[in-house]
C-alpha positions in Angstrom: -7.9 74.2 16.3 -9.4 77.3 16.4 -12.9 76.2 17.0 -12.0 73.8 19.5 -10.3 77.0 21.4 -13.3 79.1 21.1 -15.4 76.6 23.1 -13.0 76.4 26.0 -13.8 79.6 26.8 -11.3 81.9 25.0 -12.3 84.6 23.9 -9.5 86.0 21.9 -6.2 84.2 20.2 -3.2 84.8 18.5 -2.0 82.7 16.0 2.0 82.9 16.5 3.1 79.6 15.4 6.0 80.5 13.4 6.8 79.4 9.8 8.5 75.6 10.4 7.5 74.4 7.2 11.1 73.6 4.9 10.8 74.3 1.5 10.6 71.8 -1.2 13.7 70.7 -2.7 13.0 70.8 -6.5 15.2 67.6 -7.3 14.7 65.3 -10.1 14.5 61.9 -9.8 14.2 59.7 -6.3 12.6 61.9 -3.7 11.8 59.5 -1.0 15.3 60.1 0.7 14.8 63.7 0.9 13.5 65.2 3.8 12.9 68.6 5.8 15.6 69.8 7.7 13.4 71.3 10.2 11.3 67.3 10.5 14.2 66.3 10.7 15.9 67.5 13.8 12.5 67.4 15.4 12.5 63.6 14.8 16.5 63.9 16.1 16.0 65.6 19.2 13.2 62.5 20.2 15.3 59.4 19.0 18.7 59.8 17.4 19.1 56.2 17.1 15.5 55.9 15.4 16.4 57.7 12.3 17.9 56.1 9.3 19.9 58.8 7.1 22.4 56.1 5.9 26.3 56.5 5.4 27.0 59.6 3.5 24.6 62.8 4.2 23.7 65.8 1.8 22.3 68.8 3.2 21.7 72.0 1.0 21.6 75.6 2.4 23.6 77.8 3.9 22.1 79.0 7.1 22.0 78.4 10.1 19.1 75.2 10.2 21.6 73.8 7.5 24.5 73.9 10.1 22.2 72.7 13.0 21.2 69.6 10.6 24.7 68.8 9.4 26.0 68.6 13.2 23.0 65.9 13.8 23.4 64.0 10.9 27.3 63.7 11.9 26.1 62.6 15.2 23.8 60.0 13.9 24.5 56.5 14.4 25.7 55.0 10.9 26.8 58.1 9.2 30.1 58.3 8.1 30.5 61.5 5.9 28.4 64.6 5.7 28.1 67.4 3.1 26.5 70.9 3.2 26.0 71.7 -0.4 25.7 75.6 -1.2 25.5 77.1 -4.9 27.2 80.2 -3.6 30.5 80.6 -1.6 31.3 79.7 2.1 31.7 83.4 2.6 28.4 84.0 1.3 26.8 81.1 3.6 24.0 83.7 5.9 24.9 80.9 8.8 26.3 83.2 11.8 30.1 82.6 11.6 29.6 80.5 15.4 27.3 77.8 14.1 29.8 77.5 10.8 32.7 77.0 13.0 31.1 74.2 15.1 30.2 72.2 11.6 33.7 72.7 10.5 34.7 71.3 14.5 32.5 68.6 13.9 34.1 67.2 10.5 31.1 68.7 8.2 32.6 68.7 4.7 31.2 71.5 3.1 31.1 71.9 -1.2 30.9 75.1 -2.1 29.8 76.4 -5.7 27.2 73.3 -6.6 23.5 72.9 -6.9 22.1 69.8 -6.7 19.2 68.6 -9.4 19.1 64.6 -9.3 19.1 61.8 -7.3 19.1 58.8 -8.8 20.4 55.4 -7.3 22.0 56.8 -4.5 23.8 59.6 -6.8 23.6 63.4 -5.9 24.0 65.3 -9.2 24.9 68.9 -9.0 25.2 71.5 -11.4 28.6 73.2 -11.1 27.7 77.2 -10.5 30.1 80.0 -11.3 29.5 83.6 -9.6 27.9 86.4 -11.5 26.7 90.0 -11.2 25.6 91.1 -7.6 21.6 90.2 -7.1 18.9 92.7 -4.7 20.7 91.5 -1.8 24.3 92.4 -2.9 25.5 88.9 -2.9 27.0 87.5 -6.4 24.2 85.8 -8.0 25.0 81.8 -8.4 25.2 81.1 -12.2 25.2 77.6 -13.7 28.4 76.3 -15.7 26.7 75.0 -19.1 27.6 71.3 -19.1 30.0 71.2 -16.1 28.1 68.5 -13.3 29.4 66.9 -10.6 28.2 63.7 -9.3 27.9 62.4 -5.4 27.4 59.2 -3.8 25.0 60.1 -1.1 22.0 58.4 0.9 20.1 60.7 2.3 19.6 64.8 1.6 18.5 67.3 3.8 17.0 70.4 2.5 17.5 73.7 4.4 17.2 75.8 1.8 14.5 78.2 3.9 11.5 77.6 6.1 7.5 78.5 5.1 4.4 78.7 6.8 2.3 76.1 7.1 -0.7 77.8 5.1 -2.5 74.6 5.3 -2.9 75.1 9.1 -4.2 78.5 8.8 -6.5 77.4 5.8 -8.2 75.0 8.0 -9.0 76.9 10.4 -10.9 79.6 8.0 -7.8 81.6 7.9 -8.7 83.9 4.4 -4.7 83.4 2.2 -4.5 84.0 -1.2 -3.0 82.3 -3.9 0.2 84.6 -3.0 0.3 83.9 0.2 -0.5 86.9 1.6 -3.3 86.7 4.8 -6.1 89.2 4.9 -6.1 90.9 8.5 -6.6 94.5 9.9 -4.2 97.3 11.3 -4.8 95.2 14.4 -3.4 92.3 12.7 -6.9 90.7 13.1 -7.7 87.9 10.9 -10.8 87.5 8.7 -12.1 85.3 11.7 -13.5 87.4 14.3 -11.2 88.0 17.6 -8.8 85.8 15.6 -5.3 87.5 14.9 -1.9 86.4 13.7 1.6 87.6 13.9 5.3 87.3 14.2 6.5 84.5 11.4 3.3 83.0 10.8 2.0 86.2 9.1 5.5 87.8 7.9 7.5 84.7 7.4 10.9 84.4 8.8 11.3 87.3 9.9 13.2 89.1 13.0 12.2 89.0 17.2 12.0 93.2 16.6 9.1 92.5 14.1 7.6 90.0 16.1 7.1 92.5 19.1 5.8 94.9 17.2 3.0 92.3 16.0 2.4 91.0 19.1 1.8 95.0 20.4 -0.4 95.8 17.7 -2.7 92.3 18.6 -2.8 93.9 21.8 -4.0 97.2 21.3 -6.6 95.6 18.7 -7.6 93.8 22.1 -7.6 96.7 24.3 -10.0 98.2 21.3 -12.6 95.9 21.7 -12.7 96.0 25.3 -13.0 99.7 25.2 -9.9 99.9 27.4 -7.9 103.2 26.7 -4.8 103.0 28.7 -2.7 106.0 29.5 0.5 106.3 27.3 3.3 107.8 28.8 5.7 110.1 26.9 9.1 109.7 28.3 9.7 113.3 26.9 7.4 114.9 29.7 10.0 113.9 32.5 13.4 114.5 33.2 15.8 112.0 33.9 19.2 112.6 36.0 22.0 112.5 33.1 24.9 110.2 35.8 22.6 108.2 37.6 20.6 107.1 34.5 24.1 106.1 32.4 25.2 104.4 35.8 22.1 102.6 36.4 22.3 101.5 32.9 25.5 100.1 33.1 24.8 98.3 36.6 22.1 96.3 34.6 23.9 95.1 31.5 25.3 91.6 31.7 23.0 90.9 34.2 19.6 88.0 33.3 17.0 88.6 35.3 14.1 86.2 34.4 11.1 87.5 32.8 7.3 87.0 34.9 5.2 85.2 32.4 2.0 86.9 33.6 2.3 90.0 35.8 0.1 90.3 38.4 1.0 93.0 40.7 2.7 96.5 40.4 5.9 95.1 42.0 6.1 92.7 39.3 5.0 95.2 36.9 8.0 97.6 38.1 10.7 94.7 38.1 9.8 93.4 34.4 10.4 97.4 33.3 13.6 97.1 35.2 15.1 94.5 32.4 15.2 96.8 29.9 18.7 97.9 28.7 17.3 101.2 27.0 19.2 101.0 23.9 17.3 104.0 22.5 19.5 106.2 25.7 22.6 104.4 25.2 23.5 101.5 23.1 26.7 100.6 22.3 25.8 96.7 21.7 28.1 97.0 18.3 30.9 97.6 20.8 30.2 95.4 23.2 29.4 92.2 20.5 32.9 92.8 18.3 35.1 89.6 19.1 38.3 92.1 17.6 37.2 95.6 18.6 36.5 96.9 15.3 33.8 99.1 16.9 35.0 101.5 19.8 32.5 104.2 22.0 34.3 107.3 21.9 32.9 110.3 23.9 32.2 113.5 21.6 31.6 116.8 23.4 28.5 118.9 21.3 26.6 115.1 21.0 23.1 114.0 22.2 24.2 110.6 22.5 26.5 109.5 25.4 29.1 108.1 22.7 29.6 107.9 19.0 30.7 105.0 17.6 33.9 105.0 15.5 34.8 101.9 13.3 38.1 100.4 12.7 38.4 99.1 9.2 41.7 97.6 10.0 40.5 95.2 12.7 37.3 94.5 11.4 36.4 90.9 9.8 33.2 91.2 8.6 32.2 88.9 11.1 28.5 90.2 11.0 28.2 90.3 14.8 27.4 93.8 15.3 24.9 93.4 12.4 23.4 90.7 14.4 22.8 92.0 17.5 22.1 95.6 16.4 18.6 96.5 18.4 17.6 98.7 14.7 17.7 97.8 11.5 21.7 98.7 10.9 24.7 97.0 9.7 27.7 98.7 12.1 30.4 97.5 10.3 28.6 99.2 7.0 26.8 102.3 8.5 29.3 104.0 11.5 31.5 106.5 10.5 35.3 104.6 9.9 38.6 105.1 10.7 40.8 103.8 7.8 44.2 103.2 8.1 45.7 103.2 4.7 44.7 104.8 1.2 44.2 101.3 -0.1 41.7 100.5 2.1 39.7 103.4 1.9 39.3 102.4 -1.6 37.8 98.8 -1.0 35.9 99.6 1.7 33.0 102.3 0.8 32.2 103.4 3.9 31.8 107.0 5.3 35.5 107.7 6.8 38.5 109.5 6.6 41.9 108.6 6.7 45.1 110.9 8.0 47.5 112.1 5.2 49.9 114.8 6.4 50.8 115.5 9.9 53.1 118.4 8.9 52.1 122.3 9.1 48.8 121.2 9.0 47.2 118.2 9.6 45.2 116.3 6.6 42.6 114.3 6.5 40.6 112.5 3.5 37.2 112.2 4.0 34.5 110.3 2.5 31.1 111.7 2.8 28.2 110.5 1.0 30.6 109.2 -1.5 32.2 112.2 -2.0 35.8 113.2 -1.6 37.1 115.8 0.7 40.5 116.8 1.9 40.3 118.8 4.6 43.1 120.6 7.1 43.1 122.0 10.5 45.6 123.9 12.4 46.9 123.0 15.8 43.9 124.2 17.7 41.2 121.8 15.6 40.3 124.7 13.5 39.0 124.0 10.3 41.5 125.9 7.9 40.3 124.3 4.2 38.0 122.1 2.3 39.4 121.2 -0.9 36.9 118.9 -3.0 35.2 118.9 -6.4 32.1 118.6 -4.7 29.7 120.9 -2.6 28.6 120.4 1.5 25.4 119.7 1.0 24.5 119.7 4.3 26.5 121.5 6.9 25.8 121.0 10.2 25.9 116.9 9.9 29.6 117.6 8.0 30.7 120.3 10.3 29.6 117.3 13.3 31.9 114.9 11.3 34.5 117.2 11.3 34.0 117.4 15.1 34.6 113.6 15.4 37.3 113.5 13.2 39.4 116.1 15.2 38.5 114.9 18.9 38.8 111.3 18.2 43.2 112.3 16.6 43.3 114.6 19.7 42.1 112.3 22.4 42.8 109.0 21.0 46.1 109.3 19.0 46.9 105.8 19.4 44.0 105.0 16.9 46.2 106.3 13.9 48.7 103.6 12.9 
C-alpha cells in the first residue's frame, strides 16, 4: 500500500515486486482443478501435506517453474504419476538442462508434442501438435494435427505456461497502465505517482537480473535528481591500471563469495562491496569457465586488447546453453565466438563464424566462414598469408586480417586442437 507507505514517513519507493502472476490456462471445460504454478509451490513450500492435487498431475510448460512444480507435485502426499505437457519438443523445453535432469531423476513423465484444451470429468484432452516453420524466436512453431487428440486421465493441472504482473496491484495503488499493459513512467522510471517508481519485472515483465540493475540505477539517479545531489562519476579511462597485478588480482577473487553489506555505511564498507566485482568488462571468460565439456577454450592472441579470445569447439559442444546463461552481455557463446570445426560436415550444420583445416601439405589451408561467406585461404610456414581464394569481397579488413591472426596462432600454439 502505497499510501499507507507514504504516511510512515517514506519519502520515496520503488515498486520491485516482480511479475508472480501465472498466466491463465485457456482450457475448456472444468477449471476448478487448475491452478497457478507459481500459488502453487507457494502453498507447497508452507504445508505439503495441506494440498490436495490428487493421483495423477498435469503440468504445462516448459520452463523452469514447470520443472520446479513437477518435482513438488511428485513429492506430494497421494500423487502417483506426474506429467509435464509441452506442445513443442523436449529439446525445445527453455528449462536449463539442470532443473530438466532433476524432473527426469525424480520420475516426471514428460509428453512432448501435445496441447491440452479440455478437462472434463477428470480427462486431460490434448491436441496432438506437429512442428512447423521456425517462429521470431527460431524455435519450430507448434502446429496442431487436424483431428488427431489425445486423451489423459488426470486430477489436477498446473499451468506454467509464463508468469505476469499483477496489474491489479499497481492499479490500486493509482499506478497509470493501459489497456496494453504498458505503465506510464519517466526516464527515471518514475511513475505517474509522485516519488513513486517501478522497475526490474514489475515494469518489464520477466525479464533478466542485468535489466533489473539497470532499473534499479536509473530510480536512483531520478532520486539523487530531486535531492539536487550531483555525485562525481569516475571514468575508469582517466587512470592507469598495472596490466599483471590487475589480471592476478582478478583471478585471486573468482570462486571466492564474499557476502554483500545490505546498507553501506562507512568507506571501508564502501571499498569492500567494490572489491566483489569480478570485472567481466577487463577479463571475462565466464563462457569458459561455465562449459561442463570445454567447448569454449581462452586462448592468448598477441596484437589483442583483450587478455584472451575465446575459440569454440564445435565438436565438443552440446548446446547445453550454459555459456548463454551465464554470459554477463547479451551473447549466446556457443552461437557468437569464432569456431573451430572439425570436419567439413559440420561446418555445414553449424552456421557459425569458423574455419576448418583442409590441406597440411605445401601450404596449409583453411576454410573460413565469415559473415557467411566462404573463403579458402593459405599460409606458408611462417603464418604469412599467401592467398584468398573466394567469390566474395573482404569487406572489412582489419577485423578479417584479426581472424586470420587467430586462426594461425591458435594451429601454431595449440596443434592439438585439430583432430
Amino acid at each position: 500500500d502505497v499510501a499507507d507507505l507514504k504516511s510512515k514517513g517514506f519519502k520515496y519507493i520503488n515498486l520491485a515486486i516482480g511479475a508472480w502472476k501465472s498466466r491463465t490456462l485457456p482450457l475448456e471445460g472444468d477449471t476448478s482443478k487448475v491452478y497457478g504454478a507459481i500459488k502453487f509451490l507457494q502453498d507447497w513450500v508452507k504445508n505439503p501435506n495441506a494440498v490436495d492435487l490428487g493421483k495423477n498431475v498435469a503440468v504445462v510448460g516448459g520452463g523452469n517453474s514447470a520443472m520446479d512444480s513437477a518435482r513438488a507435485a511428485k513429492k506430494t502426499p497421494g500423487v502417483e504419476n506426474v506429467y509435464i505437457i509441452y506442445r513443442r519438443t523436449i529439446k525445445q523445453m527453455p528449462a536449463d538442462r539442470e532443473e530438466l535432469d532433476h524432473a527426469i531423476k525424480d520420475g516426471v513423465i514428460f509428453k512432448e508434442l501435445i496441447n491440452p484444451v479440455s478437462h472434463k470429468d477428470g480427462i486431460l484432452k490434448c491436441q496432438v501438435m506437429e512442428l512447423g516453420e521456425p517462429d521470431a524466436s527460431g524455435r519450430k512453431r507448434p502446429v496442431p494435427i487436424e483431428g488427431k487428440f489425445v486423451e489423459m486421465q488426470i486430477d489436477s493441472v498446473l499451468s506454467a505456461i509464463g508468469e505476469l504482473v499483477d496489474y491489479d496491484v499497481l492499479k490500486a495503488n493509482g499506478i497509470e497502465v493501459n489497456d496494453r499493459g504498458n505503465i506510464k513512467i519517466n526516464e527515471f522510471k518514475e511513475t505517474n505517482v509522485e516519488n513513486v517508481f517501478i522497475a526490474g519485472d514489475a515494469y518489464r515483465g520477466p525479464s533478466t537480473v542485468v535489466e533489473s540493475i539497470a532499473d534499479g540505477q536509473a530510480v536512483t539517479n531520478g532520486i539523487l535528481a530531486k535531492e539536487g545531489i550531483n555525485l562525481e562519476r569516475v571514468n575508469p579511462e582517466d587512470y592507469e591500471f598495472d596490466y599483471a597485478t590487475r589480471i592476478n588480482e582478478i583471478r585471486f577473487k573468482k570462486g571466492v563469495i564474499n557476502p554483500t553489506i545490505e546498507v553501506l555505511t562507512t568507506d571501508d564498507e564502501i571499498f569492500a562491496e567494490t572489491k566483489r566485482c569480478l570485472e567481466c568488462n577487463f577479463i571475462c571468460n565466464k563462457c569458459v569457465e561455465v562449459c561442463p565439456n570445454r567447448a569454449n577454450i581462452a586462448i592468448k592472441v598477441p596484437g589483442f586488447e583483450n587478455e584472451n579470445q575465446i575459440l569454440h569447439l564445435d565438436g565438443l559442444c552440446n548446446e547445453c546453453g550454459n555459456c548463454e546463461t551465464f554470459c554477463p552481455y547479451d551473447g549466446a557463446p556457443y552461437k557468437d565466438k569464432f569456431t573451430l570445426f572439425w570436419n567439413d560436415e559440420d561446418m555445414k550444420v553449424n552456421g557459425n563464424d569458423g574455419f576448418l583445416l583442409i590441406s597440411e601439405k605445401d601450404s596449409t589451408e583453411f576454410k573460413v566462414r565469415v559473415n557467411d561467406k566462404i573463403y579458402m585461404v593459405n599460409f606458408d610456414k611462417t603464418g604469412k598469408l599467401l592467398s584468398c581464394v573466394s567469390d566474395h569481397e573482404i569487406e572489412q579488413k582489419i577485423e578479417f586480417d584479426s581472424l586470420m591472426n587467430i586462426i594461425w596462432w591458435t594451429y601454431k600454439n595449440h596443434n592439438f586442437l585439430f583432430v
